[in-house]
C-alpha positions in Angstrom: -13.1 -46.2 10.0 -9.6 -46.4 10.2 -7.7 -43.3 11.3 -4.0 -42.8 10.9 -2.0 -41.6 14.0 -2.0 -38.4 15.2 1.8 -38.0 14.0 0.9 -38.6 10.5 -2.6 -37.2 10.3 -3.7 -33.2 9.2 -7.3 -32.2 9.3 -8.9 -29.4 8.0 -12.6 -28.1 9.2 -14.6 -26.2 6.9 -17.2 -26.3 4.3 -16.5 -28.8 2.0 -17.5 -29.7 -1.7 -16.2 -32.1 -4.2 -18.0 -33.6 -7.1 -18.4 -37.6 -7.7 -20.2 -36.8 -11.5 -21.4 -34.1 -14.0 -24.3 -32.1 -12.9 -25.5 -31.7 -16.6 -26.7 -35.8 -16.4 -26.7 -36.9 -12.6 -29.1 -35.3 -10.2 -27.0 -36.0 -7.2 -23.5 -34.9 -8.5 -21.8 -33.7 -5.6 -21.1 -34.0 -2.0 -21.7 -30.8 0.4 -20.5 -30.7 4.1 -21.5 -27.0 5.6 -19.3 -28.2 8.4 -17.4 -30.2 6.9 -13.8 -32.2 7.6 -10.8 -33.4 5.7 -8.7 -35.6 6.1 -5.1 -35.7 4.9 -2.5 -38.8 5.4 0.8 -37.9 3.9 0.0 -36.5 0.4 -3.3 -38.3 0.1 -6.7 -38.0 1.1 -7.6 -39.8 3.9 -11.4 -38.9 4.7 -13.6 -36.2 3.9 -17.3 -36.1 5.8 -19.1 -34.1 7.8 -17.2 -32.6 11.0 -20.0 -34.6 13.5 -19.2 -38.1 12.3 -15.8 -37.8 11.8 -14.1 -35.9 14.0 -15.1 -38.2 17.4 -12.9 -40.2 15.6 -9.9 -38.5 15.8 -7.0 -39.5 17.6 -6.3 -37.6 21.1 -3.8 -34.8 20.1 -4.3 -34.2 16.2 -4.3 -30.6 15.5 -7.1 -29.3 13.1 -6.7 -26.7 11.3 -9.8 -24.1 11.4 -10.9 -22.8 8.2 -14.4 -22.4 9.4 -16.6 -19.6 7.0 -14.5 -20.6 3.9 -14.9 -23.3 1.5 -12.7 -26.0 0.8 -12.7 -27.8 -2.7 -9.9 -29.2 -4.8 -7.4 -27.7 -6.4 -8.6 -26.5 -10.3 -7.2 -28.5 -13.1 -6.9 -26.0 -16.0 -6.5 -27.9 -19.1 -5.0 -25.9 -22.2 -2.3 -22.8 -21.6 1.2 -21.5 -22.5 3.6 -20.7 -19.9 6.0 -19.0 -22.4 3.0 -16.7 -23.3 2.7 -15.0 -19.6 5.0 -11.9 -20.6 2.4 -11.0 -23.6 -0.6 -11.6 -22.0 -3.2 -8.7 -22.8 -0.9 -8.1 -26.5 -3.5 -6.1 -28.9 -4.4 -8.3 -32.3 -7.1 -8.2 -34.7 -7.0 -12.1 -35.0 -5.4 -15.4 -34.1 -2.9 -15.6 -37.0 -1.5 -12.0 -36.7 -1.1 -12.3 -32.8 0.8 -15.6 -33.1 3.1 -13.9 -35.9 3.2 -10.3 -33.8 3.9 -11.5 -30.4 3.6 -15.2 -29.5 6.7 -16.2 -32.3 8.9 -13.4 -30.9 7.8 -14.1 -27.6 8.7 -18.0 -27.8 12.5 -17.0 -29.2 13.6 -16.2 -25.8 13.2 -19.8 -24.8 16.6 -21.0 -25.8 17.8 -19.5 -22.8 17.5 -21.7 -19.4 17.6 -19.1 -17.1 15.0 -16.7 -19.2 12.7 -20.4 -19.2 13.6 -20.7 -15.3 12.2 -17.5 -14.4 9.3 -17.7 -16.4 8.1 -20.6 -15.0 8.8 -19.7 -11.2 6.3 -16.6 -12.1 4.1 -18.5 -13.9 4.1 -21.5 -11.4 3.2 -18.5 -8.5 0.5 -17.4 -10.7 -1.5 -20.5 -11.0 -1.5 -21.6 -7.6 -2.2 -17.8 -6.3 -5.5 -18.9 -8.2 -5.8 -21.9 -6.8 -4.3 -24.0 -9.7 -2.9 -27.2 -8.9 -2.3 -29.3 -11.9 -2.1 -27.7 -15.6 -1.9 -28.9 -18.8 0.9 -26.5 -20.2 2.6 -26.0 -23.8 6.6 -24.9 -23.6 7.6 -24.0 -27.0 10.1 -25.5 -29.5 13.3 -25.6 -27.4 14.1 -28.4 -24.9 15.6 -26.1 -22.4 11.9 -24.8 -21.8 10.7 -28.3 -21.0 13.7 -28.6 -18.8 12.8 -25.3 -17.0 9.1 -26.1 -16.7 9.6 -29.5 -15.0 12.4 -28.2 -12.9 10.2 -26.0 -11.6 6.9 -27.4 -10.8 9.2 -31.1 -9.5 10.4 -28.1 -6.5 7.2 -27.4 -5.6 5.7 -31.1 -6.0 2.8 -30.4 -8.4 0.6 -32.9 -10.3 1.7 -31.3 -14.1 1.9 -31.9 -17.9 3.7 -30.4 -20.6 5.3 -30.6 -23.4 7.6 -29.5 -26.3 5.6 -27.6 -29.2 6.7 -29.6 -32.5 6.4 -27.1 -35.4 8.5 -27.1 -38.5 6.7 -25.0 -41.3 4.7 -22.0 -41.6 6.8 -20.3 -38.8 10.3 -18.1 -38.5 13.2 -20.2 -39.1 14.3 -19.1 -35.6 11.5 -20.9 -34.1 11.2 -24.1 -36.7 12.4 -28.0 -35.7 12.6 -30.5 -37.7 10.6 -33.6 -38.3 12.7 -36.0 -37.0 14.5 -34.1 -34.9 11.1 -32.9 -33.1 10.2 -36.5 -32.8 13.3 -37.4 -31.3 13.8 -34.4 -28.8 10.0 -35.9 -27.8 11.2 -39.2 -27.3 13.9 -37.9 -25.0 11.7 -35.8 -23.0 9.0 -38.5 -22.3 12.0 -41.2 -21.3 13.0 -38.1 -18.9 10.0 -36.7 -17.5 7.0 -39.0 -18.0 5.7 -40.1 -14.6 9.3 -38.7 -13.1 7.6 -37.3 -9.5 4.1 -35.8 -10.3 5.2 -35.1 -14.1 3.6 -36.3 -17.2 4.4 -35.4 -20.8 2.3 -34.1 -23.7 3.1 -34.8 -27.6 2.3 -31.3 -28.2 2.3 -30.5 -32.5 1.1 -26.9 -31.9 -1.2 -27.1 -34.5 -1.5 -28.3 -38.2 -0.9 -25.7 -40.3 2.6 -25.5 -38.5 3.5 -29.3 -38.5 4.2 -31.1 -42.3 2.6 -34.4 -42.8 5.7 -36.6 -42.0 5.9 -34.6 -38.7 2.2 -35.3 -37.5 2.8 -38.7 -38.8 5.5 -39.4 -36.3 4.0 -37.6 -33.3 1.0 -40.4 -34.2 3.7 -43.1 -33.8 4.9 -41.8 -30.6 1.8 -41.2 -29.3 1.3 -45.3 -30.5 4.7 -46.4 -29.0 3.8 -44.4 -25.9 0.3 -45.0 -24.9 0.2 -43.5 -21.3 1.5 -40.0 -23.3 -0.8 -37.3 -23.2 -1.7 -35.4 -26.5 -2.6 -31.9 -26.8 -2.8 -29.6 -29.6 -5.2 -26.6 -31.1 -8.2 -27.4 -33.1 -11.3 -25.4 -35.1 -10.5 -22.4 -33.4 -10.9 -19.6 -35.9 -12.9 -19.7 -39.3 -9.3 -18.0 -41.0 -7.6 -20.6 -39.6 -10.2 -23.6 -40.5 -9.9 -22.3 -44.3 -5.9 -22.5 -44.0 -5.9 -26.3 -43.1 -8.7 -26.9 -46.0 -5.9 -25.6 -48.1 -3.1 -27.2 -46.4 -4.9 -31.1 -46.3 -7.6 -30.9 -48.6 -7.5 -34.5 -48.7 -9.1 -34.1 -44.8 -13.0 -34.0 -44.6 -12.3 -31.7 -41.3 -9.9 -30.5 -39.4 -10.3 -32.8 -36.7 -9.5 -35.5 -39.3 -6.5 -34.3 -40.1 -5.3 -35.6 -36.7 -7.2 -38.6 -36.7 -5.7 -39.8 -39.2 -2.4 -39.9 -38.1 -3.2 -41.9 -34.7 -3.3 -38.5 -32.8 -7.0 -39.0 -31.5 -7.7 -41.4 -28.5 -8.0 -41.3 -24.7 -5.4 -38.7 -22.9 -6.0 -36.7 -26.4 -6.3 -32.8 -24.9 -8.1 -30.8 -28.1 -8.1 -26.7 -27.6 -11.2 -24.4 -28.8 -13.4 -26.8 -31.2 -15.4 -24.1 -31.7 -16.3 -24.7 -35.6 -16.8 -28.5 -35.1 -20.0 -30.2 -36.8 -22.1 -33.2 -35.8 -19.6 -35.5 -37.5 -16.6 -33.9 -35.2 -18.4 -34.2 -31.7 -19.3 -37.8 -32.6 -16.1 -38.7 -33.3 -14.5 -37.0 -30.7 -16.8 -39.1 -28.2 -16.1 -42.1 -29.6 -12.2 -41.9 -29.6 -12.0 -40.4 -26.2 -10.5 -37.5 -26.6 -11.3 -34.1 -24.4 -11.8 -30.7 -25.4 -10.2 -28.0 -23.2 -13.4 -25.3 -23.3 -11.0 -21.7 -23.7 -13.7 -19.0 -23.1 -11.4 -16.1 -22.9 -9.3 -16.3 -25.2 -12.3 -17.3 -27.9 -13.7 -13.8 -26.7 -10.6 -12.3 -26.5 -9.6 -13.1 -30.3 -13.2 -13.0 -31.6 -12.5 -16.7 -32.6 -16.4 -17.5 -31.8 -18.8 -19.1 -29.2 -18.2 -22.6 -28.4 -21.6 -25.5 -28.6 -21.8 -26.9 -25.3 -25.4 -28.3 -26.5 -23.9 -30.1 -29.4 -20.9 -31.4 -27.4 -23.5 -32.5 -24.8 -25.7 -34.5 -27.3 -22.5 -36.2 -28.4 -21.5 -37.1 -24.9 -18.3 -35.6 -25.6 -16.3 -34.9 -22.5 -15.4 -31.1 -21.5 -12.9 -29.6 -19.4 -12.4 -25.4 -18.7 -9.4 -24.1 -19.4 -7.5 -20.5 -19.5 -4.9 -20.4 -23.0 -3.0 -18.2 -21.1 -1.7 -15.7 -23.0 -4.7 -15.5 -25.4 -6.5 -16.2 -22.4 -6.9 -13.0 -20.0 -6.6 -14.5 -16.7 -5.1 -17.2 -14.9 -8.5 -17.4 -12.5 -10.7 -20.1 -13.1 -13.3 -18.3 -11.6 -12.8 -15.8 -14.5 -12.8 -18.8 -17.0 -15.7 -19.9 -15.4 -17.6 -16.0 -15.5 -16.7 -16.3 -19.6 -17.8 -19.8 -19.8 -21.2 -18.9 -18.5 -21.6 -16.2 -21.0 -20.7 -17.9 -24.0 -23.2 -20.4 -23.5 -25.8 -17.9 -23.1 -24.8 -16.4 -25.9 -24.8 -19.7 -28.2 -28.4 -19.9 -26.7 -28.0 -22.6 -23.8 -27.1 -22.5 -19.9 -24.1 -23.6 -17.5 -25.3 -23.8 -14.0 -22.7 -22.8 -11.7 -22.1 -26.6 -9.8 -21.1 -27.7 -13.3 -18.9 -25.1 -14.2 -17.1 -26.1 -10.8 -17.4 -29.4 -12.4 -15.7 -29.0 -15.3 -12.7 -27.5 -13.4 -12.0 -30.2 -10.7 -13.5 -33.5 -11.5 -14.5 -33.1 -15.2 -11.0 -31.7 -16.1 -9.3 -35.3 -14.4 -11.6 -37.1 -15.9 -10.9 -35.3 -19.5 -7.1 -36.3 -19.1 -8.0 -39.3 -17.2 -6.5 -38.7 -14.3 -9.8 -39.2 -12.1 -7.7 -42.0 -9.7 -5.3 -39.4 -9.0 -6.9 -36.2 -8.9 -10.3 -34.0 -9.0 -11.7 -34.9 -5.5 -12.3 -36.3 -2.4 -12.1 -39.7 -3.0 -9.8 -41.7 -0.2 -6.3 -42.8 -1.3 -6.2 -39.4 -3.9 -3.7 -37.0 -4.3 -4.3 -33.9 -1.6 -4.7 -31.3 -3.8 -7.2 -28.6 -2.6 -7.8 -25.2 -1.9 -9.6 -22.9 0.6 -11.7 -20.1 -1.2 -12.8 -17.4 1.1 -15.8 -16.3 0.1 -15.5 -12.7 2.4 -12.6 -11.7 0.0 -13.8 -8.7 -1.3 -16.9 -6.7 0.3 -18.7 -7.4 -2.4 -18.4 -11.2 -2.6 -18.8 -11.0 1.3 -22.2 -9.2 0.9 -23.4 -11.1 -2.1 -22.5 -14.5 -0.3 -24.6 -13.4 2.6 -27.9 -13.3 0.6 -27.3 -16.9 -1.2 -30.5 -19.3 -0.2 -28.7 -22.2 -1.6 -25.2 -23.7 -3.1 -25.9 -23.2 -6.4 -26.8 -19.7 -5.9 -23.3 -19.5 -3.5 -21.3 -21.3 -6.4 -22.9 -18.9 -9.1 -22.0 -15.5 -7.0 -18.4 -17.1 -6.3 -18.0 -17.8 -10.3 -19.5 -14.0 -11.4 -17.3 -12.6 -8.3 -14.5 -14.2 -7.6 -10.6 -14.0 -8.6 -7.2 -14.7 -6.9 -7.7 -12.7 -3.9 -11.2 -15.7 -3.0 -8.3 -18.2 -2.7 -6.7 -17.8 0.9 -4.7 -20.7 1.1 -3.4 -23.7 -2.0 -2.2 -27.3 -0.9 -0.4 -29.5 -3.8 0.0 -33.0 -2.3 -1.1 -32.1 1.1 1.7 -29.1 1.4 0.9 -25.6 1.6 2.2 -24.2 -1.7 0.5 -20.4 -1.5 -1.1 -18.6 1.4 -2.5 -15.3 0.7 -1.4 -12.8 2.6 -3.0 -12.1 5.7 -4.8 -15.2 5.8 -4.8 -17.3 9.4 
């Protein structure tokens, strides 16, 4: 093996877990070192193996950095929330529809202003990688300036993000609404400025059709044609009120979902929310074009929206990511996304094990935006994105930890137990971007 020199080279010992496929259809899914090492070249991944056979190797002089009794895994990849949304989150509602008209519309208002944006996105940026987020796939709202202030943001820090600018021009307060053409041509501008500028990649982002006219949805489709590498993301099937309001809005649509598809907005990079009230018909098609669905327990429990069908998106092979939707979401934790996840499947009658729900928030989630030869493990040559979880973080995860007889039972205690104060330290392309306080 070839080792860079000492001058160049960082190595980390600890535990170490990364995933190579989805525990739901490989029996050997992942890779586990108890004492483990990585290795980190620059901003990639350089090696990652057990601590015996690789660090003999190891030029005289390089300094490892001892994490020994935590884990390190890469950085969560949380693929559906709202940075705009983080000053409402936890806002009382009895629904979806009257939450977006009580809080989320007069929320979004204040991002005309680049400085109210700015700040926003600092916090919310701090938030995410407190929790051991390091790549995001992130709605702004109508306003430029709020793309701007997102990408501005995360380019300081050198994260691996997405985002875009919501298009939305009916069904909404006239402070709030764009234009069809002008939505598809502040889009256009964004993606010639920020698409694959640093670590940033841009979303088409309608925010969801009973907001966008036909001839709006109709050009996202041809911007999503004219630029392929584009990410997509939107909100699908999320609540039955909602479901009824696009049967009235397109009833020449068999589904929801088709509503999209028929305007070139389903393919590969395609980032669906919720698709809780999908049918046989929807998952198949939704595996056949490639597109992902961004899993949001919370906020589907938060806003009674329903329990989504991991067993019929299985039997479809359709690929699934875990995501927050911050603010409907609760929590910017994964491991609280996780804790939901696993409850809404026992719920709809079927079960997550834990190494999959890790899964679907490292590996699975760069695979779902296709992003698996950047990000989402260990893999040499990868972006070093990865955190180290301290599994004595709280006494109780401490003692619970200490009466784990395997990983799964480890990974299923940190999921139930953890939160931000499990993540002691956050690297975004090999940097240290957070540190929790008091942590060595």
């Amino acid at each position: 093996m070839s080792i860079a020199t000492p001058l160049h080279l960082r190595a980390y010992r600890a535990s170490l877990l990364h995933f190579h496929a989805d525990p739901a259809f490989a029996e050997h899914a992942y890779c586990w070192h108890e004492d483990g090492l990585l290795l980190v070249d620059g901003d990639k991944i350089h090696a990652a193996g057990d601590y015996a056979q690789l660090a003999p190797l190891l030029a005289e002089g390089t300094n490892v950095v001892d994490y020994r009794g935590k884990l390190i895994m890469p950085g969560f990849i949380d693929t559906h929330l709202h940075f705009p949304q983080t000053d409402m989150i936890a806002s009382p509602a009895p629904g979806l529809l009257p939450w977006l008209e009580t809080y989320t519309f007069p929320t979004e208002r204040q991002f005309a202003d680049p400085a109210h944006g700015r700040e926003v996105a600092e916090f919310f940026l701090d938030e995410l990688l407190r929790c051991g987020t390091t790549t995001a796939m992130v709605y702004c709202t109508v306003h430029k300036e709020s793309v701007d202030a997102f990408f501005e943001a995360s380019e300081a820090r050198g994260l691996r993000m997405v985002a875009g600018k919501i298009l939305m021009d009916r069904n909404c307060p006239d402070f709030l609404a764009d234009t069809a053409e002008g939505g598809a041509r502040d889009s256009e501008d964004l993606i010639k400025k920020w698409h694959k500028h640093g670590r940033s990649l841009y979303a088409i982002t309608p925010r969801f059709a009973p907001t966008s006219t036909d001839t709006q949805l109709r050009l996202a489709g041809e911007l999503a044609q004219a630029y392929p590498d584009t990410f997509i993301q939107t909100h699908v099937s999320e609540n039955p009120d909602e479901c009824r309001w696009v049967q009235s809005l397109f009833p020449a649509s068999r589904s929801y979902l088709d509503v999209y598809d028929s305007v070139g907005l389903l393919r590969q990079r395609t980032m669906l929310g919720h698709c809780i009230w999908f049918d046989e018909r929807d998952f198949a098609r939704m595996a056949e074009s490639g597109a992902a669905v961004a899993v949001c327990p919370t906020s589907n429990l938060f806003l009674g929206s329903g329990l989504f069908d991991f067993e019929g998106a299985d039997a479809a092979s359709v690929t699934l990511s875990l995501a927050s939707d911050v603010g409907a979401g609760t929590s910017f934790s994964m491991f609280h996304t996780m804790n939901e996840a696993y409850k809404v499947a026992r719920m709809k009658g079927s079960y997550l094990p834990a190494a999959r729900m890790f899964y679907l928030a490292t590996l699975g989630a760069a695979r779902s935006m296709r992003l698996e030869g950047s990000i989402g493990n260990f893999t040499p040559g990868l972006e070093a994105d990865f955190i180290v979880v301290d599994l004595q973080a709280t006494p109780l995860l401490a003692r619970r930890s200490a009466e784990c007889n395997n990983l799964e039972e480890l990974l299923f205690a940190l999921a139930l137990l953890g939160d931000d104060r499990a993540i002691g330290a956050t690297y975004s392309g090999g940097r240290l971007v957070h540190q929790r306080a008091g942590m060595t």
